[in-house]
N, C-alpha and C positions, 0 to 999 in steps of 0.2 A: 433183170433190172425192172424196175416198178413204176410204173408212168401215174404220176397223180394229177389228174385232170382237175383243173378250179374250176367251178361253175362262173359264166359269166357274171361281170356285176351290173346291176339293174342302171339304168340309164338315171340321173340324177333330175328330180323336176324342177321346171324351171324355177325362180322364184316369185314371189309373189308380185303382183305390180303394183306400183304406185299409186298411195291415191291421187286422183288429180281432184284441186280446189274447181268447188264449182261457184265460177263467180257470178252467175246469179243471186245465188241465195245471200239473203238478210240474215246478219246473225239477231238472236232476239231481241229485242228493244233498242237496235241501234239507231231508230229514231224517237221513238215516245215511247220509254219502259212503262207507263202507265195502261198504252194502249196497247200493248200485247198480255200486261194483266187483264185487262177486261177481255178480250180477244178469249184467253183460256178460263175467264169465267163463264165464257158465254152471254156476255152482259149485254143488257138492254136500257139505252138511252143516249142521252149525248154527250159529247165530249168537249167542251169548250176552253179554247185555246187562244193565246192574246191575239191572233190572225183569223179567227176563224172556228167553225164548229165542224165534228164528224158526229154524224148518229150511225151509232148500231142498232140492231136486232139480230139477237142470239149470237153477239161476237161477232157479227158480220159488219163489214161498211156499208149502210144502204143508200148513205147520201153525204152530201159533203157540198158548204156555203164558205165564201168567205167574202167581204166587201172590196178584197182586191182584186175579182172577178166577176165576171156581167152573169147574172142569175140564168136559170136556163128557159126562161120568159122573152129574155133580152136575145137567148141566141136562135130559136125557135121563130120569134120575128123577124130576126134579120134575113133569114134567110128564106123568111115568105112562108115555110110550113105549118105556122100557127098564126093568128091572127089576134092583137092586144082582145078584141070585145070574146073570143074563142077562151082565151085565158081566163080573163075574168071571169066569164059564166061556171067555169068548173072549178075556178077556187071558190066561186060564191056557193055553192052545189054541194061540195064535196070536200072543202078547206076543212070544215071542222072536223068529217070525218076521217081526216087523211087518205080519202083516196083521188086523189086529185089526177094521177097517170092512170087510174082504170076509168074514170069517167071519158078520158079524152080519148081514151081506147074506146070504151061501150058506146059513145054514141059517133064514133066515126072522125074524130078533129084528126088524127093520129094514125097510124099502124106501129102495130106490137114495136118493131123491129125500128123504124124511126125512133119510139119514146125510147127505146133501150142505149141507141145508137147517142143519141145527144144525151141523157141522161149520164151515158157512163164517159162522155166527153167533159163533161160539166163539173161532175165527181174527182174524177181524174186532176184537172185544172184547179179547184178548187182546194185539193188536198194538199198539192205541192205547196201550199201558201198557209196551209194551218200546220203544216207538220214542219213548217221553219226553225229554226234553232232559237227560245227566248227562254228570257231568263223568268217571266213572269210565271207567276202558277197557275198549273190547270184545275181545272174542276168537273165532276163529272154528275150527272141530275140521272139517275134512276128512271124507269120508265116513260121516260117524254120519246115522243116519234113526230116525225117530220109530215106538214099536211101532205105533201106527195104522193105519201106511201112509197112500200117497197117496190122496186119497180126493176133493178138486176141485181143483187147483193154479191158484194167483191169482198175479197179476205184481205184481213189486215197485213197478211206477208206479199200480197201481191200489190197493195195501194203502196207501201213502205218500198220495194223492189221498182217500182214505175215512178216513185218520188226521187229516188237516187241515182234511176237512171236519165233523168230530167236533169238532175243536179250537174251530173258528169259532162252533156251535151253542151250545156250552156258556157260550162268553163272551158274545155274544148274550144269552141269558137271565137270567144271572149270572155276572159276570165276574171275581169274587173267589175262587181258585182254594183259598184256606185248606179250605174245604169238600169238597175231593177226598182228602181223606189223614187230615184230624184225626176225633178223637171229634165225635160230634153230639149238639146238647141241646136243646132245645125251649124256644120264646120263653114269655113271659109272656102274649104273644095268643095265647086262645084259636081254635082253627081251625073253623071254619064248617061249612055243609051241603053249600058250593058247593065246597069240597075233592075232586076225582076218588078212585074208590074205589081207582088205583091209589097217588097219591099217598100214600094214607090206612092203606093198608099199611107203608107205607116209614113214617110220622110215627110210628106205634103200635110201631116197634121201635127209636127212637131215645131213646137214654137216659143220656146222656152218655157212655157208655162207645163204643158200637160205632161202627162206620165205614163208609162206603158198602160198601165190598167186604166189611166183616160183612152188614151189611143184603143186599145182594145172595145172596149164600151163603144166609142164613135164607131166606128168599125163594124160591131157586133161578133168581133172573133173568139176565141178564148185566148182569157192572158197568155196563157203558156206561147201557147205560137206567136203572140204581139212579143213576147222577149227573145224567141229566137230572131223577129227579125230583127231587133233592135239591137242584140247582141252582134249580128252578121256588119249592120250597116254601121256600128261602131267597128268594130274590125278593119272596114271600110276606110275609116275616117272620115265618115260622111255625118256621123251626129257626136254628140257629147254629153254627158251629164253636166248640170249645171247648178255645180257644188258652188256655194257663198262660200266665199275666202272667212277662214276664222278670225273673230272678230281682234281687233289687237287690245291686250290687255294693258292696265297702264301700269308701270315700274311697282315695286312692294315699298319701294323707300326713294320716294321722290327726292330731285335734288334739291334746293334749299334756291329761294331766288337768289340773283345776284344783286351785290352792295348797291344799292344808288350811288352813280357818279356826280362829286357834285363838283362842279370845274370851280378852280378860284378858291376854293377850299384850304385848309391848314396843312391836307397831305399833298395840295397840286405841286409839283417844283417848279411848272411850266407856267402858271398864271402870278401875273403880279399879288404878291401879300402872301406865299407860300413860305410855309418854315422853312425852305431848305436854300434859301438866297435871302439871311434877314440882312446886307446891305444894297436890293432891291430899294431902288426908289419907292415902290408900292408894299415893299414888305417891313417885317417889323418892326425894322429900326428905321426905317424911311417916312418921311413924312405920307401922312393918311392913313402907316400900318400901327398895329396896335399900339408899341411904343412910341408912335411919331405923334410931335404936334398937329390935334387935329384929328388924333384917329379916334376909334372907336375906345379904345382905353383913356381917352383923355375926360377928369372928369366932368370937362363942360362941353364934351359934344355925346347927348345918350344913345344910350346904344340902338341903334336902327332895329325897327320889327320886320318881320316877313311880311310877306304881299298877303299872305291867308292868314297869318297868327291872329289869333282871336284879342282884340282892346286889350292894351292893358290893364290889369284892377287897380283902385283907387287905392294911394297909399293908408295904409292900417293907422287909425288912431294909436295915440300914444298906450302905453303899455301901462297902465294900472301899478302903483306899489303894492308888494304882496310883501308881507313876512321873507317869503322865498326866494324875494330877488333884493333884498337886502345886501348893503354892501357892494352891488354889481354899479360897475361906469354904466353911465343913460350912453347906449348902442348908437351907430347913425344909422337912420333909418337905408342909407344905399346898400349897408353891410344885408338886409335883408334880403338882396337880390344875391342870386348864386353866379349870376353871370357877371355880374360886375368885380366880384370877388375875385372870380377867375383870372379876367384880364389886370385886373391890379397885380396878383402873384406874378402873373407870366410880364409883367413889363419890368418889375424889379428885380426877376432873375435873369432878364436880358441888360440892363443897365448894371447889374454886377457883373458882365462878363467884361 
C-alpha cells in the first residue's frame, strides 16, 4: 500500500486592513475653491473676500486682515510688548517697504519668536472671518503684498483645517450662531461666583449695544476666543443676542373701512322716521316723516341742509327757447332738484299703499 503525503497548505495572509478616514484632513476647496487654485499656482498677491483679505506669497498664507478683528497693532499693545509711538516708527521706516516685522526685529521692539507668536495668532483669527460662507464674489489682485512682510508663511490646507476646526468648537458649545454678529444683552439671571474671571470681562462689557468683535477690540483679545467666551456664557444663559423682532408687514389687501353709521337714518328701525315702522309717529306716515304734514316732503317746508353742506346755489335763470326745446311744458323749477323729486315718488308710493 502506497502512502501519499500532501504537502502542507501555506497559512493564508491576513487581509488587508482598512483604511481608516483621517479626519483631519480638508478635502480640496471645501472652503474657497478659488483659494486652493491659487494655492497650486503658486500665486502671489491678495485675496479679497466680502469679510476680509488673505495675501499670499508663492501659494502660501503670509497674512490675514479683517475688520471683524483688532489688527495685530491692537494686540501687541494690549498686552504691553509693543508700544503705539514703537508701531508707528517702523510702519513710517519700513511701511512702504513692507518690512515692517524685520524692522521691529532689527532694531530690538520684538524678538523673532514674539513677532511669530502674535502674528500667526492674528493670522489664524482673522482668517476664520474671511473664509466665512458669502455669497458675494471674490477677487484676487496679482502681485500686491502686505506692508508687514513675511514674517511665518502657513499653508492654505493648514489655515482651512484650523478654520474648520474653530467652526466645529463653537457649535459644540453653542450652536446658535445669532450671537457672532449681533449686539449682546444680558439675561435676567443673575451670574454667579463660579463665572471665570475671563468670562467675567467679556459679561461686564456687554450692554446691548456692542458685539463680540467690539468686546474683543475693548479687551484687546482676539475675536476668536471673545466668541468662545460668548458662546460658553450664552450656553450659560447669562447673555443673549439682541435680535429686533421683524418688522410687521401690513395685509396685501387691506379691508375696506367700515359703512358710516348714521343713526335716524332711512335703514335705523330703532330711531324715529325709519322705513321699517312707517306708522311711527316720527316715521313716514306720521306727522314730521316724509309723508306727514309738515315733513321734509311737504312742499312748503324745504328741505333742511346739513351743518357743513356748502350754501345752496342760486336758483338758474329761466331757460332760453331754442329750436330744441320746442313743443316741451315750461318745467317747475323744484323738478330741478333730485332730492325733492325723490321724496315726492316716495310719498305717493306710501299713500297708494
Amino acid at each position: 500500500m502506497t502512502m501519499v503525503t500532501t504537502p502542507p497548505t501555506p497559512p493564508t495572509p491576513p487581509p488587508p486592513a482598512l483604511p481608516v478616514r483621517d479626519r483631519t484632513r480638508i478635502p480640496a476647496g471645501a472652503l474657497s475653491p478659488m483659494l486652493v487654485r491659487l494655492a497650486a499656482e503658486r500665486a502671489t498677491g491678495v485675496l479679497i473676500r466680502e469679510r476680509g483679505a488673505l495675501y499670499l506669497a508663492d501659494g502660501q498664507v503670509v497674512h490675514a486682515e479683517s475688520p471683524d478683528t483688532p489688527g495685530l497693532d491692537l494686540l501687541l499693545g494690549a498686552h504691553g510688548v509693543l508700544d503705539a509711538e514703537g508701531w508707528h516708527e517702523a510702519f513710517a521706516q519700513a511701511g512702504e517697504r513692507g518690512r515692517v516685522g524685520r524692522y521691529l526685529v532689527d532694531r530690538g521692539r520684538l524678538t523673532t519668536g514674539a513677532l511669530e507668536l502674535c502674528h500667526l495668532g492674528a493670522l489664524y483669527d482673522a482668517a476664520y472671518f474671511v473664509l466665512e460662507p458669502s455669497s458675494a464674489p471674490a477677487r484676487f489682485r496679482y502681485g500686491a503684498a502686505h506692508w508687514l512682510g513675511p514674517v511665518h508663511p502657513v499653508s492654505v490646507a493648514a489655515v482651512e483645517r484650523e478654520t474648520l476646526r474653530r467652526r466645529a468648537l463653537l457649535h459644540r458649545i453653542w450652536p446658535d450662531p445669532a450671537a457672532d454678529e449681533a449686539p449682546l444683552a444680558r439675561t435676567s439671571r443673575p451670574a454667579g461666583p463660579s463665572v471665570p474671571p475671563r468670562q467675567a470681562a467679556v459679561l461686564h462689557l456687554v450692554d446691548g449695544r456692542r458685539t463680540a468683535s467690539d468686546i474683543s477690540r475693548a479687551l484687546g483679545r482676539p475675536a476668536f476666543h471673545t466668541l468662545v467666551d460668548v458662546h460658553r456664557l450664552a450656553a450659560a444663559g447669562l447673555l443673549a443676542p439682541d435680535v429686533p423682532p421683524p418688522p410687521v408687514l401690513p395685509p396685501a389687501h387691506p379691508a375696506p373701512p367700515p359703512l358710516p353709521d348714521h343713526p335716524g337714518g332711512l335703514g335705523d328701525p330703532d330711531h324715529p322716521g325709519g322705513l321699517s315702522d312707517p306708522d311711527h309717529p316720527g316715521g313716514l306716515g306720521g306727522p314730521g316723516g316724509l309723508g306727514g304734514p309738515g315733513g321734509p316732503g311737504d312742499p312748503g317746508d324745504p328741505v333742511p341742509a346739513a351743518p357743513d353742506a356748502p350754501p345752496a346755489p342760486p336758483p338758474s335763470a329761466p331757460r332760453e327757447w331754442s329750436p330744441a326745446h320746442a313743443g316741451e311744458p315750461p318745467r317747475d323749477p323744484a323738478e330741478a332738484d333730485p332730492h325733492i323729486t325723490l321724496l315726492r315718488r316716495l310719498r305717493a308710493a306710501l299713500e297708494a299703499l
